[in-house]
C-alpha positions in Angstrom: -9.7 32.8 -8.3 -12.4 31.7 -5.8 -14.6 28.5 -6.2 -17.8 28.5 -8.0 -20.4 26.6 -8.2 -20.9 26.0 -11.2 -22.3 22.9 -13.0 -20.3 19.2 -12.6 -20.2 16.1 -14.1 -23.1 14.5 -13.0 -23.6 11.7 -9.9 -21.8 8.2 -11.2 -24.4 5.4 -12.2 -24.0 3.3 -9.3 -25.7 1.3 -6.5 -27.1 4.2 -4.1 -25.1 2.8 -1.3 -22.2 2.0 -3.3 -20.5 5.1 -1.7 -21.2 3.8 1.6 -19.4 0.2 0.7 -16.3 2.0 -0.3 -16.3 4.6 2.6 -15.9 1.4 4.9 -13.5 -0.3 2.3 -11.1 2.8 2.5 -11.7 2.4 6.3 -10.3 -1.1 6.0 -7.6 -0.6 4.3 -6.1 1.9 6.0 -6.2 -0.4 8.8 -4.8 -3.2 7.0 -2.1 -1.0 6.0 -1.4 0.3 9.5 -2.0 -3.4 11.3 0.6 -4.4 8.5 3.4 -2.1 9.5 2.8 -3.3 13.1 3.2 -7.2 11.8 6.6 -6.1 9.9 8.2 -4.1 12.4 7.1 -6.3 15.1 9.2 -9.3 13.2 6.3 -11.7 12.8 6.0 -11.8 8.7 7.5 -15.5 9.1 5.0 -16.6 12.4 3.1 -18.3 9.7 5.6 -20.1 7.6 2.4 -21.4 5.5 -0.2 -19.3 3.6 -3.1 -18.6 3.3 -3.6 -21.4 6.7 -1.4 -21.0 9.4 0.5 -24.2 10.9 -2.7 -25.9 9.1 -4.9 -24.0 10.9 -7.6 -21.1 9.5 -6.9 -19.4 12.3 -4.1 -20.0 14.4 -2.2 -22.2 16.9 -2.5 -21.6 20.7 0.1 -23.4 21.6 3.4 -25.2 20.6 1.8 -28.9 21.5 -0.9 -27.7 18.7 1.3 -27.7 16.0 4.5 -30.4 16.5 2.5 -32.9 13.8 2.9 -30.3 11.1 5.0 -29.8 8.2 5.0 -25.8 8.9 6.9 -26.6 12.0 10.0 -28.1 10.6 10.4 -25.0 8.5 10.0 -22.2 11.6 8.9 -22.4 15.2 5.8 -21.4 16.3 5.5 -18.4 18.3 2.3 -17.5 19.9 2.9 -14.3 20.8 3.5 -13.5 17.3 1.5 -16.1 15.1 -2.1 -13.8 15.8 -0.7 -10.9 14.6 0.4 -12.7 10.7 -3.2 -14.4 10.4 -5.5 -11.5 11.8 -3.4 -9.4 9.2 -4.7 -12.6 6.7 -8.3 -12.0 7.7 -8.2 -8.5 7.6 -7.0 -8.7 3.8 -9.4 -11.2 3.0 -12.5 -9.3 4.2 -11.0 -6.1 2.2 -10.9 -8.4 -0.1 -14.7 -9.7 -0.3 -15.1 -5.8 0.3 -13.7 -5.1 -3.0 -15.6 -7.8 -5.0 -18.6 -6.5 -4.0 -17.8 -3.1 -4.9 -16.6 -4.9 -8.3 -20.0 -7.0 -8.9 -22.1 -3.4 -8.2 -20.2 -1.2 -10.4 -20.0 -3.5 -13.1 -23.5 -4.6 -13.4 -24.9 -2.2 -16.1 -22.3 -3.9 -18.9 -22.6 -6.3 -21.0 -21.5 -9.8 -19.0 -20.0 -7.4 -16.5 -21.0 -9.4 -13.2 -20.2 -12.9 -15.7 -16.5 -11.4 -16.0 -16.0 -10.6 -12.3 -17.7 -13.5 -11.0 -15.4 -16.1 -13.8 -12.3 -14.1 -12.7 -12.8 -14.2 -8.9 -13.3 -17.9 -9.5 -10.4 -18.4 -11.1 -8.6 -17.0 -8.2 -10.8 -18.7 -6.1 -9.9 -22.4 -7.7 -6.1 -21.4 -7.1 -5.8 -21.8 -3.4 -6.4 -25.4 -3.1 -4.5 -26.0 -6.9 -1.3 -24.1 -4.2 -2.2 -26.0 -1.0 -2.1 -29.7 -3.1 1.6 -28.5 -4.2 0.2 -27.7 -7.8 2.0 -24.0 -7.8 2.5 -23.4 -11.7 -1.2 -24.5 -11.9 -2.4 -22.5 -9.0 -0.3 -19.5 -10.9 -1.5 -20.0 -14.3 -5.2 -19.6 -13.0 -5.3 -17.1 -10.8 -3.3 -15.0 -14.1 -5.9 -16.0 -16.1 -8.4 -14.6 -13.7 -6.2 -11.2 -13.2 -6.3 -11.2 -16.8 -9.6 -11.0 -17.2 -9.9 -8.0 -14.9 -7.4 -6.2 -16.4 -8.7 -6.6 -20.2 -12.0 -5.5 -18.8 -11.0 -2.2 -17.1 -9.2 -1.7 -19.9 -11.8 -2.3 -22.1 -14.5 -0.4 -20.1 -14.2 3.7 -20.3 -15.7 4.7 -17.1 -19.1 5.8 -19.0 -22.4 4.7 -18.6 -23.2 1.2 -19.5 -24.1 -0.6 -22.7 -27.6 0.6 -22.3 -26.6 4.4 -21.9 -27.1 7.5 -23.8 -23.8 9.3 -25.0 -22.7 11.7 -22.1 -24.2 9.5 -19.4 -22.5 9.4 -16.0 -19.4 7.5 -15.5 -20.1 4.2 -13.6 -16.5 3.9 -12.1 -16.7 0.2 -13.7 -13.0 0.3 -15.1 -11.6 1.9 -11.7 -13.6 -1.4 -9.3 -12.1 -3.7 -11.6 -8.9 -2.6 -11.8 -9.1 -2.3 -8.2 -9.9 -6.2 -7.5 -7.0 -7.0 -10.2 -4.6 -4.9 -7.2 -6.7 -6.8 -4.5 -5.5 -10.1 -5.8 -2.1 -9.6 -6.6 -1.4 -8.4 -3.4 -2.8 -11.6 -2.2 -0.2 -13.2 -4.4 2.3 -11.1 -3.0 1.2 -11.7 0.6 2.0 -14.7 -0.2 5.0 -14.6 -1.9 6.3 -12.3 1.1 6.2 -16.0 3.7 6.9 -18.5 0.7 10.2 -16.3 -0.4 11.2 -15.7 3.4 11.0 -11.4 3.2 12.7 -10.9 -0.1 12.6 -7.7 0.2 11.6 -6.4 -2.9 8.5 -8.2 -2.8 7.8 -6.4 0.6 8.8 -3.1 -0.9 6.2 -4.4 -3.6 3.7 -5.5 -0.8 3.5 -2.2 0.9 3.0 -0.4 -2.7 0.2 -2.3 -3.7 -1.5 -1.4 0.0 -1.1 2.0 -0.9 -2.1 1.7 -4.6 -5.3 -0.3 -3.4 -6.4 2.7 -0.4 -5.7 5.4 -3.1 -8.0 3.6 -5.9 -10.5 2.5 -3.0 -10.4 6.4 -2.0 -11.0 8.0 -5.4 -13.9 5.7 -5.9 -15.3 6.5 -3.0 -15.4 10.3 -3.6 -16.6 10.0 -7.0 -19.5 7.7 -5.8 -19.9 10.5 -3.3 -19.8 12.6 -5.6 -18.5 16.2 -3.7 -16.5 17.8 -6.6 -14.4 21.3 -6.1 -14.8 22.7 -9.1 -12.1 25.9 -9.3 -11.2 27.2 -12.7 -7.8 26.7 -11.7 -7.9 23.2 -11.3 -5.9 21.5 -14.5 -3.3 23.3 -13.2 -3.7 22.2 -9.3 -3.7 18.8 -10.8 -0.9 19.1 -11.9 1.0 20.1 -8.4 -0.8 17.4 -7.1 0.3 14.5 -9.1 3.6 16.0 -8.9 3.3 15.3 -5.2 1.8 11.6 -5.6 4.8 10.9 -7.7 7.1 12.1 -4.8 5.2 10.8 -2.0 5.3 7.4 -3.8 8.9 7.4 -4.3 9.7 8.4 -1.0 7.3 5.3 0.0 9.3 3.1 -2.1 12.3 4.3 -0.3 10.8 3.7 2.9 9.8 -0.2 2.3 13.2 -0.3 1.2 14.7 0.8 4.4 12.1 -1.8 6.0 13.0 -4.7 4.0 16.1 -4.6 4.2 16.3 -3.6 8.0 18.3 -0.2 7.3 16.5 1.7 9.2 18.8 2.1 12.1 21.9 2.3 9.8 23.2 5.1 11.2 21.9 4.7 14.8 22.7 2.9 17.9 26.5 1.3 18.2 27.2 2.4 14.2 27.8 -0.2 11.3 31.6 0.7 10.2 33.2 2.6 13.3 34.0 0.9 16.6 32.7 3.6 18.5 29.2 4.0 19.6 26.6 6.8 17.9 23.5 6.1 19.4 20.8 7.7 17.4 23.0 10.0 15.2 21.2 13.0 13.1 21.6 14.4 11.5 24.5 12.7 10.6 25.4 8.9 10.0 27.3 7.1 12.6 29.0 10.4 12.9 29.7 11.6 9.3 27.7 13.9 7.3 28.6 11.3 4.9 29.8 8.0 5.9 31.1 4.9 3.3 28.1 4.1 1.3 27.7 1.0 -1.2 24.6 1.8 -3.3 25.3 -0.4 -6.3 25.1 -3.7 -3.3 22.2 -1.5 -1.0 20.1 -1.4 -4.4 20.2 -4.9 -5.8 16.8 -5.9 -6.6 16.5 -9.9 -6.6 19.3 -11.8 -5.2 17.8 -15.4 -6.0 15.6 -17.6 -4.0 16.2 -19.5 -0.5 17.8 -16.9 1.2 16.0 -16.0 4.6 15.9 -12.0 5.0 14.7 -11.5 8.6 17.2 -9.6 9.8 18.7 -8.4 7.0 21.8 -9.9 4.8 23.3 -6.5 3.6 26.5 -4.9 5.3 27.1 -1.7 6.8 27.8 0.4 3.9 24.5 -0.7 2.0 21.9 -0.3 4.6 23.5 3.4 4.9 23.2 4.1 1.5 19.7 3.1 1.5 19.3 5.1 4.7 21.0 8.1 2.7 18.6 8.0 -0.3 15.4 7.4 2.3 16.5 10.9 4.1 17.9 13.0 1.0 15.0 12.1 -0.9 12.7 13.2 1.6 13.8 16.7 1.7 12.8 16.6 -1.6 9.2 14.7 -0.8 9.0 17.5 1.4 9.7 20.5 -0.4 7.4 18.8 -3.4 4.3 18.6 -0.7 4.5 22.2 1.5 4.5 23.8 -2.6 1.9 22.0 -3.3 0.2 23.0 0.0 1.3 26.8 -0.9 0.1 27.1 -4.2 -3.3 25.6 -2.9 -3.2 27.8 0.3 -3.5 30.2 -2.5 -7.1 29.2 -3.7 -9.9 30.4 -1.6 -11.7 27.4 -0.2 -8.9 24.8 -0.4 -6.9 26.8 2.4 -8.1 24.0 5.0 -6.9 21.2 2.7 -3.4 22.9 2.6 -3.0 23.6 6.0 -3.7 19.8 6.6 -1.3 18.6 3.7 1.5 20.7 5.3 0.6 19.7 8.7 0.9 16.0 7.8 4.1 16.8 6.1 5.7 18.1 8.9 4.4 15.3 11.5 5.5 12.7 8.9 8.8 14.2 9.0 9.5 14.6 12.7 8.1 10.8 13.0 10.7 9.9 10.7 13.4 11.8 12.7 12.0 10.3 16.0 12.4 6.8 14.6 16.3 7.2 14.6 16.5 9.6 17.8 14.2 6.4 19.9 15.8 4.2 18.0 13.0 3.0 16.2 10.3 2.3 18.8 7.3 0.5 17.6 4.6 3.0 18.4 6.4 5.9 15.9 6.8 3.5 13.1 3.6 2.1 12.8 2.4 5.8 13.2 5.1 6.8 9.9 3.7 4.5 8.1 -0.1 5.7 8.5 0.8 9.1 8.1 2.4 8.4 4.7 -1.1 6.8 3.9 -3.0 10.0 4.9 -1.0 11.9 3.0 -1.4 10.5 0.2 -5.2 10.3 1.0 -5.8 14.1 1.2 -3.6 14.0 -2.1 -5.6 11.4 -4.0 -8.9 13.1 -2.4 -7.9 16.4 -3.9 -7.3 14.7 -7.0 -10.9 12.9 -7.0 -13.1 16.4 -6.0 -11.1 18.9 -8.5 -13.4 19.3 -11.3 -12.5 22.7 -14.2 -15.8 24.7 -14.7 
């Protein structure tokens, strides 16, 4: 059926530039994300063995004579050529950060003690950094989880609707959505810096890379709603419904993907093999020369493996980091499949054509990155460049999901 213009809900009750703030704060992000995968794959999430300073410094060290009195260098040392790239990545976050509060303080200000609840939480947060830097960690912890608390009660608590002052069937204020969006903002602070302090565990950088995804795809609905553009198709509950179908597999298939990161798997079965003694430089479609080469899945998927243990580099053996290569490509035939139907059923709709030729166009670029990062060998440029393209996608995903309204 086609599109109609027919009535929808009407615009949110928000700043008037609100939508402007979060246009720029989706902007951000996706750079964080993307300046992020360059700090990972570059090997410099441990330049700046201290957090949130680094060597002592709020920006960083410009040479090795700058930091021999501190603490930080006893534990790794410094490199300068990779030392800018962990803090910028730090400043980045924070300014996303104060981004988010903003948008927080201006979509909360029509309820009742709204702006007191995000202003007592972000202080709370606020108050933990120097409780941390002192050594006081279980403090530092217990009050900045007070102040995520906080958050999270009050986007709970908060329905999206108009404020305490508003008529029933006013506009949704997208209150509940900025809060829970700060609550993200700050635990991926946490895990920022629970990334340095725990030396790459890697399912906190799995975790890391999930809540930079969770935070642009929150930042992007807001923004569309404040924009307030909606597609309204009578076919839509049922779009919705191929959509989040392909959110769910795109996320898994991102999980995957931080796995294979984390753990250094990604050239598994690549360049010299992991179990044969010959070489099989880039091998796909098969693995170090098998269509299906020894795997250890119960050892590739261990979660936590205690504390102390340095992970640059990678601890597992051979067979693991295959098997977590295996489950990274099988699952994203099915990632795949899941996205190009969900680009053929909207192809199907007249006026949402151009949005599924671009969702199967990113599908197909993401895949052939992720084939050139074995074939290269995993050059710098192509992984940084998988990485954003799994953002977009899920961008045109989550912007589909914003905009579809039923008649």
């Amino acid at each position: 059926m086609m599109a109609t213009p027919l009535p929808a809900p009407s615009r949110p009750q928000v700043y008037r530039h609100f939508h402007r703030i979060a246009w720029l704060a989706v902007a951000l992000t996706f750079g964080v994300i993307v300046f992020g995968a360059f700090v990972r794959l570059s090997d410099a999430g441990l330049s700046c063995p201290d957090w949130p300073t680094c060597y002592g410094r709020a920006a960083w060290p410009q040479a090795t004579q700058d930091v021999s009195d501190h603490a930080a260098s006893a534990i790794r040392p410094f490199e300068t050529a990779k030392a800018w790239r962990e803090q910028v990545h730090r400043h980045l976050a924070a300014t996303l950060g104060v981004l988010v509060l903003v948008l927080a303080l201006l979509a909360a200000r029509r309820r009742r003690f709204g702006v007191a609840t995000v202003l007592v939480a972000s202080a709370l947060v606020a108050a933990a950094i120097p409780l941390y830097m002192r050594g006081q960690v279980l403090p530092a912890l217990l009050v900045a989880g007070l102040g995520e608390a906080l958050l999270l009660v009050a986007a709970m608590r908060w329905s999206g609707m108009g404020g305490t002052d508003a008529r029933a069937g006013a506009a949704p204020d997208l209150a509940n959505v900025a809060a829970l969006t700060l609550a993200v903002v700050i635990f991926q602070a946490l895990l920022g810096k629970w990334t340095v302090t725990m030396l790459l565990k890697p399912v906190i950088v799995m975790g890391h890379l999930l809540g930079g995804m969770l935070t642009f795809s929150l930042l992007a609905w807001m923004a569309w709603r404040a924009t307030h553009l909606p597609i309204v198709h009578a076919d839509a509950a049922q779009l919705r419904r191929w959509l989040l179908a392909g959110v769910a597999a795109l996320g898994v298939q991102i999980a995957l993907g931080g796995w294979v990161s984390a753990n250094y798997a990604a050239l598994a079965c690549g360049a010299g093999g992991w179990i044969t003694a010959q070489p099989h430089y880039a091998d796909f479609p098969k693995c170090v020369g098998q269509w299906w080469p020894p795997t250890d899945f119960r050892e590739g998927f261990v979660l936590w493996r205690g504390v102390g243990v340095d992970y640059e580099g990678g601890v597992l053996d051979g067979a693991s980091r295959i098997a977590i290569q295996m489950a990274h490509r099988l699952f994203a035939i099915v990632a795949a499949a899941m996205l190009l139907a969900a680009s053929w059923r909207l192809a199907r709709m007249p006026g949402l054509r151009g949005w599924a030729l671009l969702l199967a166009l990113l599908t197909l670029i993401q895949v052939l990155l992720g084939v050139l990062n074995v074939k290269l060998s995993l050059p710098l440029p192509v992984a940084v460049m998988h990485n954003g393209g799994a953002a977009l996608l899920l961008f045109v995903l989550v912007s589909l999901l914003a905009r579809l309204r039923r008649p």
